[in-house]
C-alpha positions in Angstrom: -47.6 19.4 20.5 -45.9 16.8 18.2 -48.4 17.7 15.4 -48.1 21.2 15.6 -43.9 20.9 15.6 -44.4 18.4 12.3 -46.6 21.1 10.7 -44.2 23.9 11.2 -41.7 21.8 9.8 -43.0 21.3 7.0 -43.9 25.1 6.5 -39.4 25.7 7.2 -37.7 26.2 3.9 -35.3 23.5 3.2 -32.6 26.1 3.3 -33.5 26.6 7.2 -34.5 23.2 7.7 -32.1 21.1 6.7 -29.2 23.5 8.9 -31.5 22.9 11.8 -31.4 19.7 11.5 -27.8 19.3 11.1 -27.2 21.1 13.8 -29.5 19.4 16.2 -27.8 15.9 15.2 -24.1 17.5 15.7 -24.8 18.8 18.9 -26.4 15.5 19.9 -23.5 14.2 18.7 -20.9 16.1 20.4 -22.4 15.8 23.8 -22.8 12.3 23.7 -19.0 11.6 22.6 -18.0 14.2 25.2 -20.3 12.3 28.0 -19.6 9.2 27.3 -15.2 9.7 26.4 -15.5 11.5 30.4 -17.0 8.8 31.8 -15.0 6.2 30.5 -11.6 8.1 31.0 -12.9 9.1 34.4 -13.8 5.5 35.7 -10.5 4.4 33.3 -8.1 6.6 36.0 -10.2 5.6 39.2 -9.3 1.8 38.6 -5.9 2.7 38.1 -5.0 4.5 41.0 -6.6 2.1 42.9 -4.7 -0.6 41.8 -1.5 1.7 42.0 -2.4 2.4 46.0 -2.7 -1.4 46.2 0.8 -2.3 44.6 2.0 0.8 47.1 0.6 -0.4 49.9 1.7 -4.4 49.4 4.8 -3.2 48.9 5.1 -1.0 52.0 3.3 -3.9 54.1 6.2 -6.3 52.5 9.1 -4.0 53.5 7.6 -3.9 57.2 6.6 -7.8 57.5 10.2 -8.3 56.4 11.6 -5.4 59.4 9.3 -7.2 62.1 11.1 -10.6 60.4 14.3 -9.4 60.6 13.9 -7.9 64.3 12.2 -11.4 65.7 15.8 -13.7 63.9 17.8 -11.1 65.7 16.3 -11.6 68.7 16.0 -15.1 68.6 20.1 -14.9 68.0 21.0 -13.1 70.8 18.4 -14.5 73.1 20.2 -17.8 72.7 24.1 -15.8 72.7 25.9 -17.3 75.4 27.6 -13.6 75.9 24.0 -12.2 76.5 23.7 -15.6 78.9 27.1 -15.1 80.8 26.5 -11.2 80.5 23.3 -11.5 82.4 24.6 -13.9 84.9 27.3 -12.1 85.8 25.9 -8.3 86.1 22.7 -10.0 88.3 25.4 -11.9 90.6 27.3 -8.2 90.9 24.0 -6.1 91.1 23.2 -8.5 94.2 26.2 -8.1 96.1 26.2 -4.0 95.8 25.7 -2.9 99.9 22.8 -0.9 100.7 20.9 1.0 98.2 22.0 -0.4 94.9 19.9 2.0 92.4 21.1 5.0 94.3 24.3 3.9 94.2 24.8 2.9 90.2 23.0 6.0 89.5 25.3 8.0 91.3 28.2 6.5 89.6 27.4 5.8 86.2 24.4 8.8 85.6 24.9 11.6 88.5 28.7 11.0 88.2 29.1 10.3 84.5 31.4 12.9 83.1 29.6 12.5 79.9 26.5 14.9 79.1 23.1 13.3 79.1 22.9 12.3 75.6 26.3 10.5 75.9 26.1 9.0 79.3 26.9 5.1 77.2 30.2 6.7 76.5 31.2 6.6 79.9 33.0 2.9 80.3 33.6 2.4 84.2 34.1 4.1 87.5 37.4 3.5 89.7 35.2 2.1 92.2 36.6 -1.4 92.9 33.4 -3.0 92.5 32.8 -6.1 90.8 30.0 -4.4 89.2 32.2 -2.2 87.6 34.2 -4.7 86.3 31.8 -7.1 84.4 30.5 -3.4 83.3 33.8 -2.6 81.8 34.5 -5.4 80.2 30.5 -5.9 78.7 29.8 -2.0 77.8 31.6 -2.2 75.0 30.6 -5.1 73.1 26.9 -3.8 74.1 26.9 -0.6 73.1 28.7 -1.8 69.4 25.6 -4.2 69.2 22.8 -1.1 69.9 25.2 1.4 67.6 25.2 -1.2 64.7 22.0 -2.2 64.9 18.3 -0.4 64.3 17.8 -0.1 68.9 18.2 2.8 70.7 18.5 1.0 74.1 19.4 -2.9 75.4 17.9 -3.8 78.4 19.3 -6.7 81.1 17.0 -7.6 83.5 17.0 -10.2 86.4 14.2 -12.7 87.4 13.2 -10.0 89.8 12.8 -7.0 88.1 15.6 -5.5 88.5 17.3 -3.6 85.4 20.6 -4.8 85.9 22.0 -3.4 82.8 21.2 -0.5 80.3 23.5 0.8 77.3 22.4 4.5 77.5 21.9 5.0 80.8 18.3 6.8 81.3 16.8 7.2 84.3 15.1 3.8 84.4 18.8 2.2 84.8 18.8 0.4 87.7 15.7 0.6 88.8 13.0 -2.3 89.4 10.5 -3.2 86.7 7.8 -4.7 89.2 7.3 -2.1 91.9 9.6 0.7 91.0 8.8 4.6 89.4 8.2 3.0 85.8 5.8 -0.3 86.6 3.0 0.9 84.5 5.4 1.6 81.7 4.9 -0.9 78.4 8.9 -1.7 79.0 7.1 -3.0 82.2 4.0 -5.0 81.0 6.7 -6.5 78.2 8.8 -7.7 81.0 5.8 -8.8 83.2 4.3 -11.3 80.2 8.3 -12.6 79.8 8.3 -12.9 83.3 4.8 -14.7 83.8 5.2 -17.1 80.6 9.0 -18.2 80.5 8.7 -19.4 77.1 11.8 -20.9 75.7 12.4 -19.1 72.1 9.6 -16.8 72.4 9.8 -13.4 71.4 7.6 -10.8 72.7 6.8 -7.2 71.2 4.9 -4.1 72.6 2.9 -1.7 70.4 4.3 2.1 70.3 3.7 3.6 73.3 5.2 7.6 75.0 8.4 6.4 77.6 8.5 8.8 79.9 12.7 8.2 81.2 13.2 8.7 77.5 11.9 12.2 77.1 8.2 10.7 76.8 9.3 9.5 73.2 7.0 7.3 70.8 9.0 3.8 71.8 8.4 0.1 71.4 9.5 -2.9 73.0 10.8 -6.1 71.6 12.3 -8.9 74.4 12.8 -12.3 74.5 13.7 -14.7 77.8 16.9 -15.7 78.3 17.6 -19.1 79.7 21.0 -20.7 81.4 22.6 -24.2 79.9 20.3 -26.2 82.2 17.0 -24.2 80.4 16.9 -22.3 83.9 14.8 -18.8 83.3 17.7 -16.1 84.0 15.3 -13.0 83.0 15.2 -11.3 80.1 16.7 -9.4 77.1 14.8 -6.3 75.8 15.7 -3.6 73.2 14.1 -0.6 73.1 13.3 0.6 69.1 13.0 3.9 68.1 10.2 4.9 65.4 12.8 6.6 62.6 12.8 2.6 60.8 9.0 2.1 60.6 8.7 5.8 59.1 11.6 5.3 56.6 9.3 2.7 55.6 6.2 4.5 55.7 7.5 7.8 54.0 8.9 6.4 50.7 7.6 9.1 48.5 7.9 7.1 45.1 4.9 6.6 43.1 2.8 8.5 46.0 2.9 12.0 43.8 2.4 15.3 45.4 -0.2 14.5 48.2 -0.1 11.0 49.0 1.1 9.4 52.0 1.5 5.6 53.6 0.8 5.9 57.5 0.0 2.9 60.3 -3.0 3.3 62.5 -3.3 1.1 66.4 -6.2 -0.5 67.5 -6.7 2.9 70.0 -7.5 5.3 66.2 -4.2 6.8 66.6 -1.4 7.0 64.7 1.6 4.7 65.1 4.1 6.7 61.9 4.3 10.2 61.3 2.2 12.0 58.0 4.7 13.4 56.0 2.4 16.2 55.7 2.7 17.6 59.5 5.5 19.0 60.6 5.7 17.9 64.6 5.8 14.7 65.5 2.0 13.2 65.3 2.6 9.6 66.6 -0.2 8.6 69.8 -1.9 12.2 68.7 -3.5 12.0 65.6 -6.9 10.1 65.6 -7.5 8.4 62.1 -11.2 7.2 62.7 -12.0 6.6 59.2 -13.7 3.6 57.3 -10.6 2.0 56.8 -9.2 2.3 59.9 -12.3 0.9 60.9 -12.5 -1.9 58.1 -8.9 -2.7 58.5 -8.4 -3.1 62.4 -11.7 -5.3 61.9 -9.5 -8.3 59.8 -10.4 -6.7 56.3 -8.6 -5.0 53.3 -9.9 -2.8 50.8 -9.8 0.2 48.1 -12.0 2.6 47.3 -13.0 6.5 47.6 -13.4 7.7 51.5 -12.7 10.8 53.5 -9.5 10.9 55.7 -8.5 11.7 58.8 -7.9 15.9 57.7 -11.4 15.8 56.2 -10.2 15.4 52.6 -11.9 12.7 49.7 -8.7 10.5 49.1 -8.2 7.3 47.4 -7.1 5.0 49.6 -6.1 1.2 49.9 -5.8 -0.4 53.3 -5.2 -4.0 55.0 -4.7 -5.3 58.5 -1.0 -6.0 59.5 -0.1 -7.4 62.9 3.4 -8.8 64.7 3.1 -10.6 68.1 -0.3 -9.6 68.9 -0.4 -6.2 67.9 -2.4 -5.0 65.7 -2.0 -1.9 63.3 -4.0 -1.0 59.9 -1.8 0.5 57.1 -3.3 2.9 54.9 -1.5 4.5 51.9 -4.0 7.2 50.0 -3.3 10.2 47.1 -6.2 13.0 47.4 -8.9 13.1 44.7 -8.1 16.2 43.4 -4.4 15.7 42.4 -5.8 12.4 40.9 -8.6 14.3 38.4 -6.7 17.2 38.0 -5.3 16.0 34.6 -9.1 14.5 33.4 -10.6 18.3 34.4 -8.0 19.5 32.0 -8.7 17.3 29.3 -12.0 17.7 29.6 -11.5 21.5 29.2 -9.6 21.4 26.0 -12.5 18.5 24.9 -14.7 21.1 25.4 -13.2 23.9 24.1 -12.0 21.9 21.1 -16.0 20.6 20.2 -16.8 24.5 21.0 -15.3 25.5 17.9 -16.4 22.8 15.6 -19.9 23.6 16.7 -19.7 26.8 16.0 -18.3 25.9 12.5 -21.2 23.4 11.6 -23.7 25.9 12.7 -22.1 28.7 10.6 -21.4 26.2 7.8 -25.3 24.6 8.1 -26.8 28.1 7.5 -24.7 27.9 3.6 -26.1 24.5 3.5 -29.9 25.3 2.1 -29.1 25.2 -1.4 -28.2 21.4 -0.9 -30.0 18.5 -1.6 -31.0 16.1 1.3 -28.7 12.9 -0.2 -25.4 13.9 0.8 -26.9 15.3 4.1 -28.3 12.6 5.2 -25.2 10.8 4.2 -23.3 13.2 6.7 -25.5 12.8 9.6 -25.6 8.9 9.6 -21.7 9.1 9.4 -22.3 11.3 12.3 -24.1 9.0 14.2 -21.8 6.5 14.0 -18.9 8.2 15.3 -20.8 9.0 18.6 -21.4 5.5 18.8 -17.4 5.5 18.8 -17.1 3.6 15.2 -13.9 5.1 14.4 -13.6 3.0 11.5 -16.0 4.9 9.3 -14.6 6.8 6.4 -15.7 10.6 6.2 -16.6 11.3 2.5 -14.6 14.4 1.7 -16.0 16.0 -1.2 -14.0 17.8 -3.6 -16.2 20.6 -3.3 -15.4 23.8 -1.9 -19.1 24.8 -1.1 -21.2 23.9 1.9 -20.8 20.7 1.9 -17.3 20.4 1.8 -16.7 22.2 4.9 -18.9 19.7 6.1 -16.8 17.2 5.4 -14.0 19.1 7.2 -15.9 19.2 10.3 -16.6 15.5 10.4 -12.9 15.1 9.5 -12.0 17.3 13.0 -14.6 15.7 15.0 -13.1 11.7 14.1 -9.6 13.1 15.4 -11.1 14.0 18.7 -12.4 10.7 18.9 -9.4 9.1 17.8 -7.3 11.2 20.2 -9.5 9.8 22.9 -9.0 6.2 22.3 -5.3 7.3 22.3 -5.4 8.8 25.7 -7.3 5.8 26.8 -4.6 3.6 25.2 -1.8 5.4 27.1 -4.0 5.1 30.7 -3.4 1.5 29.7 -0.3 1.7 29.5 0.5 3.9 32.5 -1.9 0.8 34.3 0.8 -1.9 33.3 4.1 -0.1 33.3 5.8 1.7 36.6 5.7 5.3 36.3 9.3 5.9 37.3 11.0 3.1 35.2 8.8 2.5 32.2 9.1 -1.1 32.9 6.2 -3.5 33.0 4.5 -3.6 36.5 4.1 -6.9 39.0 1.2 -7.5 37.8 1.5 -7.5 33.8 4.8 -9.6 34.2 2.7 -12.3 36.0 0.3 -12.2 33.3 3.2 -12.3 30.8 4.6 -15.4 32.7 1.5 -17.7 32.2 1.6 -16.9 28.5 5.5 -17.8 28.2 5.2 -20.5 30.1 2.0 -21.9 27.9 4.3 -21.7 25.6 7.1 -23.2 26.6 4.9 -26.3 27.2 4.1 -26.7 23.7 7.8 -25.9 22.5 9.7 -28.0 24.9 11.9 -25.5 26.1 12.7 -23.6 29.1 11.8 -20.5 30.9 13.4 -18.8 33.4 12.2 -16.0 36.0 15.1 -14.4 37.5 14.4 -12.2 41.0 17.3 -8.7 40.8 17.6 -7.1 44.5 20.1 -3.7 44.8 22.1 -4.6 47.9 22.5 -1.9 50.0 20.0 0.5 47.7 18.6 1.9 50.7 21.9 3.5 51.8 21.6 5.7 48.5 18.0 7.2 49.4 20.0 7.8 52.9 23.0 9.1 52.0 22.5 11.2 48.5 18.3 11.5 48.1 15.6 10.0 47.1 16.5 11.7 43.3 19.8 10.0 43.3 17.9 6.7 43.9 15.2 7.4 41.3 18.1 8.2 39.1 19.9 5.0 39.3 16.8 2.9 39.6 16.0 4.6 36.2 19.7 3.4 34.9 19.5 -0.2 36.3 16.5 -0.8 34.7 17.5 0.5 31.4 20.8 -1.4 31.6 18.6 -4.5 31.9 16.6 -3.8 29.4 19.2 -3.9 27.5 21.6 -7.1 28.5 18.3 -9.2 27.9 16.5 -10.3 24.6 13.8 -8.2 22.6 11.5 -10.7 23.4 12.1 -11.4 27.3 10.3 -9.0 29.8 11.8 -6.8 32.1 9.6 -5.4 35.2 10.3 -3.2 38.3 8.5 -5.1 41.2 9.4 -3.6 44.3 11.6 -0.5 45.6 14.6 -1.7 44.2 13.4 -5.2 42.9 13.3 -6.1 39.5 12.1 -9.5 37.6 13.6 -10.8 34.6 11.2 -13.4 32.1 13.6 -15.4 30.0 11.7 -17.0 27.3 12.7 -19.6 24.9 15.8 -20.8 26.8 17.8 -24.4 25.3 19.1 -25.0 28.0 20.7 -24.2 31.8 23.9 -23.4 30.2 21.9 -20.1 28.3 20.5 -18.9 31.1 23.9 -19.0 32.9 25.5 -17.5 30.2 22.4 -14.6 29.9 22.3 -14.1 33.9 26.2 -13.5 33.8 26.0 -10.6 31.3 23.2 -9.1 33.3 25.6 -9.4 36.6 28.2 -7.7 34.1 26.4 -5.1 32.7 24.7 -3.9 35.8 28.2 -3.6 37.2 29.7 -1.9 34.7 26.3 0.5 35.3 27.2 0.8 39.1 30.7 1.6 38.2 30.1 4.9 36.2 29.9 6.9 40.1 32.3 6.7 43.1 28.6 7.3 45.0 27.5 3.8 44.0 30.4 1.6 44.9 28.8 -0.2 48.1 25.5 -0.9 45.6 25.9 -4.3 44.2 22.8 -6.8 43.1 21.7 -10.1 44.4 20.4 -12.3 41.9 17.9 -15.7 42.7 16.7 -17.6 39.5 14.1 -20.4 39.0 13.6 -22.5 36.1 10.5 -23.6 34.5 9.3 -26.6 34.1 12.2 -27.9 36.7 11.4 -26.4 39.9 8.2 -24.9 39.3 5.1 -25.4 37.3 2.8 -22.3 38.7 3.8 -19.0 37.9 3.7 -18.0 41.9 5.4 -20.6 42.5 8.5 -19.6 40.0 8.6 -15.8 41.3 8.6 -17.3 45.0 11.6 -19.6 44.4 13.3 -16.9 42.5 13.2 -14.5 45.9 14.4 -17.9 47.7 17.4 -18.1 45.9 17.8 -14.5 45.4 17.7 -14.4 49.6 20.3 -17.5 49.5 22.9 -14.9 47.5 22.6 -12.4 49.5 22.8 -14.4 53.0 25.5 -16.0 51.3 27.8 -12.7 50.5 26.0 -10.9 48.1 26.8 -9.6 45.0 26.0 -12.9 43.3 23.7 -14.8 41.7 22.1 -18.5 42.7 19.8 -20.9 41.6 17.1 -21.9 43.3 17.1 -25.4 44.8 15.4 -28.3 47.3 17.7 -26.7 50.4 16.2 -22.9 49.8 12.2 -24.3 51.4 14.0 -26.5 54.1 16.0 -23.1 55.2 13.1 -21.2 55.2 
């Protein structure tokens, strides 16, 4: 067959032949540029969403670790309060000496008799009853029900060495009743008090996964309790607070970076979920079965990222780890869908298409002009062809400064480098979307920890110093709360140019968190600079802050490290920097500290 095509060749008049071949090699040469630019840009964006569902999901599963954290100090303070201990003496003494049937009788008074409706029975102080009860209840409602109001709880929960709930704040129907034998003993308020009850330990705190509770309208609830303990370490019983779910899915449903179909969601050890999908409109908690590979991967002790098929059936991208608190444990999962992902490659690859369409069709009109020719400059053409599929874009196209056939030629190779060079320049910019955050512009985590260890290389040959300074917004989440998650955006956008800004050209400015931000100071004489540097940061980010009445209760808390002095790692630097920046705002916020010796013995 080869023969036969070789001696019809050479039977082709060169004015047929040498179009034909031309045409051949441009077409080879367009389809392999346009295989090879898709695959690359295709596998290009796969990488980088992945690594963006990773950063989304560390930082959700940091913002929940440090809810959990924040829940278990709480309770560890008021499980040790001696108003909780006197409180819970004194309502158990009183619950005791109430004649007769004491849960008939509080519920009668304080829930059949409360002149408040339902959903306001806590604002009912005390009933003219006499009873001692009453009175401890009149003087202890108050400072209770502040504590629930001011705090993330929906109910606090008193309860005797014997079961008995001797105190609630809203007054449900399990008030007063007994935790061991009465209506609600199979209740996980129950089983939380039971395992208090059973182990007594001193300064332990105890959790329960999210679970319906029936007196509470059969709402998604958890537990979290801790044992209380007189001045002589005698058990007393136990303090419990009933949590609702709205914290854990104001975590969970922070829409930045997540685009237009992803969502974070937590999944129990039962397959079901334990936050709502944003996408659902009813409440989906304990009724929506997520049996998918990472659910499966993750409540197995492993983390991952890859391409799978969710729990509505759809391929998403998804990144997932293990996350646990007390004993229970949870998977998070944050995901975007595959199509909203490729949707901008498909239309690249469209106008690719389109765009290689037409030059085709121009080298195959141009070849047919192209027999009186001679072979030189066509073979010139084609090998300069051959090397731009191979992606040399640093060939020069010979233009020729004729205006027959093979000068449009030369045009067409001239249009065919440009698509290759726009290419690399989309590939450049997915680069750049990989190291930068999409709302800010600034660089991400990751690139400013790569940036560190070169700084801090060096500094060691320079002899200077380098300083990593941690920025928190106090009190940034009120703005998402109060004015929308635009508003937010919006001043996280003017934050972070106002720090770009107050620094140097050549320090580095990244967003790594919700409203975190890290400063690199490079090339710094001396403690004294970086005072002086940090201070006009404080100042200009104030001065930022200041421009809307909307923003007055935002300030930032600022914790900086200094290298070599208190750290030679990288990790280490950016961890010291959030110990300090933790020390400013338990100190007051709305300051700035260094980092020191005392900021690992407090932790």
């Amino acid at each position: 067959m080869g023969k036969k095509i070789e001696l019809m060749l050479e039977n082709v008049s060169i004015n047929k032949k040498l179009p034909a071949v031309m045409i051949f090699f441009a077409l080879i040469s367009m389809i392999v540029a346009g295989v090879v630019s898709y695959i690359n840009i295709k596998v290009n964006v796969e990488d980088i969403i992945k690594n963006n569902m990773l950063s989304l999901l560390q930082s959700r599963k940091s913002s929940l670790t440090n809810y959990f954290s924040s829940l278990e100090d709480e309770m560890l303070f008021h499980g040790q309060s001696p108003l909780v201990r006197d409180a819970l003496e004194k309502f158990s003494q009183s619950f005791d000496d109430i004649p007769n049937n004491r849960e008939r009788y509080l519920k009668n008074i304080y829930i059949r008799d409360n002149p408040f409706s339902s959903g306001q029975r806590d604002h009912f102080l005390s009933p003219d009853d006499g009873s001692v009860y009453s009175e401890k209840h009149q003087y202890y409602h108050p400072i209770f029900l502040n504590l629930v109001r001011s705090n993330t709880y929906y109910d606090m929960f008193l309860v005797d060495t014997d079961g008995h709930l001797v105190y609630t704040v809203k007054k449900d129907e399990d008030y007063a009743t007994n935790l061991i034998h009465g209506p609600w003993k199979d209740s996980s308020l129950s089983k939380l008090f039971s395992k208090i009850n059973n182990e007594r330990k001193p300064g332990e705190v105890y959790y329960s996964d999210i679970d319906f509770y029936e007196p509470n309208n059969n709402m998604p609830s958890s537990f979290i309790g801790i044992p209380v303990f007189d001045r002589n370490v005698n058990y007393m019983g136990a303090l419990i607070f009933q949590l609702p779910i709205e914290p854990i899915n104001k975590i969970m449903q922070v829409t930045a970076g997540m685009g237009a179909t992803g969502e974070s969601y937590l999944v129990g050890s039962d397959f079901l979920m334990r936050s709502d999908s944003r996408f659902l409109e009813h409440n989906n908690i304990l009724k929506t079965r997520v049996d998918t590979v990472p659910s499966r991967d993750g409540l197995q002790g492993s983390s991952g990222k890859g391409l799978f098929t969710d729990y509505r059936g759809r391929r998403v991208y998804s990144a997932y780890a293990p996350i646990s608190f007390k004993g229970v444990e949870w998977v998070m999962i944050a995901e975007v869908d595959q199509d909203e992902v490729f949707q901008p490659v498909s239309e690249m690859s469209q106008i690719f298409l389109f765009t290689n369409l037409i030059v085709f069709v121009f080298v195959v009109f141009s070849g047919y002009l192209l027999g009186v020719s001679i072979s030189n400059p066509i073979r010139t053409m084609t090998s300069t062809m051959l090397r731009l599929a191979k992606n040399d874009l640093s060939t020069n196209v010979y233009i020729s400064k004729r205006e027959d056939e093979i000068g449009q030629m030369a045009k067409a190779l001239v249009v065919f480098k440009n698509n290759a060079e726009k290419r690399e320049e989309l590939k450049s910019q997915l680069e750049h979307l990989a190291n930068h955050d999409n709302l800010t512009g600034l660089a991400t985590r990751d690139f400013a920890m790569k940036k560190l260890e070169v700084i801090t290389q060096a500094s060691k040959e320079k002899g200077n110093y380098v300083s990593v300074v941690f920025v928190d917004l106090d009190n940034f989440k009120k703005v998402n709360d109060s004015f929308g998650h635009q508003t937010g955006d919006r001043l996280l956008c003017d934050v972070a140019k106002t720090l770009t800004e107050s620094v140097r050209q050549t320090d580095v400015v990244a967003r790594i968190g919700g409203d975190e931000f890290l400063l690199l100071l490079a090339n710094m004489p001396d403690y004294n600079a970086i005072k002086l540097l940090v201070d006009e940061v404080m100042s200009s980010v104030r001065v930022t802050l200041s421009h809307s009445d909307k923003f007055s209760f935002v300030s930032l808390s600022v914790g900086v490290s200094i290298f070599p002095n208190d750290d030679n790692s990288i990790n280490g630097l950016v961890a010291k920097a959030d110990k300090a920046m933790y020390r400013a705002k338990s100190n007051g916020k709305n300051h700035y500290c260094f980092w020191n010796e005392q900021d690992d013995i407090d932790e």
